[in-house]
Structure formats: C-alpha cells, structure tokens
C-alpha positions as CSV (number, residue, x, y, z in Angstrom):
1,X,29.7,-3.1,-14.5
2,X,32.8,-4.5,-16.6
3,X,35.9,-4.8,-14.8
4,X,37.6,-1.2,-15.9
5,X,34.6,-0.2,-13.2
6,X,36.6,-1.8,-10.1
7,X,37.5,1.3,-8.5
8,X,34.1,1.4,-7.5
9,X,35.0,-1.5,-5.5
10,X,38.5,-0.5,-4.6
11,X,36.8,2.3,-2.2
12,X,36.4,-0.3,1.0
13,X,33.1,-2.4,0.2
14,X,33.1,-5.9,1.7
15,X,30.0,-7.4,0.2
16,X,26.9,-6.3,-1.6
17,X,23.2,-6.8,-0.4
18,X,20.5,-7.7,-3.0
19,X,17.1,-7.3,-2.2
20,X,14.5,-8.8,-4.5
21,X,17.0,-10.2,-7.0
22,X,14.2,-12.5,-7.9
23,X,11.8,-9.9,-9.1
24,X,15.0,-8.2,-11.9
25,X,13.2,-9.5,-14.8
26,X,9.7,-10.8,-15.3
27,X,8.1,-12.0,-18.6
28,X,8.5,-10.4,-21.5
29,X,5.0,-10.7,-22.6
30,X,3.4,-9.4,-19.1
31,X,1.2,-11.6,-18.5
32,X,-0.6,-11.7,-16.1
33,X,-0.2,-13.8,-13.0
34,X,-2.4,-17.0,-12.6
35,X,-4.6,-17.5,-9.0
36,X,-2.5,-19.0,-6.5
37,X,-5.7,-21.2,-5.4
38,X,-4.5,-21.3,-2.0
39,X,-7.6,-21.4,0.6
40,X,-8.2,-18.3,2.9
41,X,-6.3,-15.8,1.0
42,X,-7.9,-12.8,-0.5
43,X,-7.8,-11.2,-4.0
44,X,-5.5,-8.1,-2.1
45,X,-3.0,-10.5,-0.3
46,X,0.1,-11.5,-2.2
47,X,-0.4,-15.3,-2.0
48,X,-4.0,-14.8,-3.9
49,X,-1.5,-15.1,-7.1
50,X,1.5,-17.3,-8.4
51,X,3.6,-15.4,-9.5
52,X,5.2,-17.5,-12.3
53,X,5.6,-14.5,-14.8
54,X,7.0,-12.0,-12.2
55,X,9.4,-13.7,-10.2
56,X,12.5,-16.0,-10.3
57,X,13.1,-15.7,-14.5
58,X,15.9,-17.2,-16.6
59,X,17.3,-13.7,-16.8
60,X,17.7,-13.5,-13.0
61,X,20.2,-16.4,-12.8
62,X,21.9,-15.4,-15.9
63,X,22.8,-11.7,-14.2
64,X,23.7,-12.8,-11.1
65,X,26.1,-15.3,-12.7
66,X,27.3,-12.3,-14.4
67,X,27.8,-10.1,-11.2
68,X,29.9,-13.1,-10.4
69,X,32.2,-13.5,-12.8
70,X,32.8,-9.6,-12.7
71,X,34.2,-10.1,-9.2
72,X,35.8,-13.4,-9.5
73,X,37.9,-11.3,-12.3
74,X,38.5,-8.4,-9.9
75,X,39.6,-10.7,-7.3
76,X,42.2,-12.5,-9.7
77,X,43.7,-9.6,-10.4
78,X,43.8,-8.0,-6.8
C-alpha cells in the first residue's frame, strides 16, 4: 500500500489487527526447523520444534516498519 491508496483508510478504520505478523516471512532456503529439545513434548505438539527458520525473520520487522511509515505519512497529511 503506497500512500495514493489512503482512501482505503479514509472509509472510518481506527486501527488494524495483525495476527501472526511473526510468521510473514520465513527462510528463504526452507529449512527445516531444529527439535526444540524441550522435555515432555511430543513430535505432533508445536513446542517439539524451534522454530528459528519460520518465525520472527528480518523481513518481518522490515514490513512492519514499512506499514508504519505508510501511515505516519497519511497522518501528516490528514
């Protein structure tokens, strides 16, 4: 979204909700996840793995702060 878009935002929306943002982007070479080690956990439960290659990736932080700046420019000019 570029900031010609902001009619989308002009129609009444107070906030957005993101869901998962930490799971955009994962590694570009799809690895696949390490064992988590954690005692008690089994191979189907999430914790059995860390998810190092599928979660919270440089890409992430660098789209939010994207998002961001999009609305700290529609704000400015508001």
């Amino acid at each position: 979204m570029n900031i010609s878009e902001s009619e989308k935002i002009d129609k009444g929306v107070d906030g957005l909700r993101v869901d998962s943002v930490d799971y955009l982007y994962e590694n570009e070479e799809f690895f696949d996840e390490p064992p988590s080690h954690v005692d008690g956990v089994s191979a189907k439960e999430y914790a059995y793995l860390n998810h190092a290659y599928t979660r919270n990736q440089p890409k992430n932080i660098a789209l939010i702060q994207t998002w961001r700046e999009v609305f700290h420019q529609y704000l400015a000019i508001v």
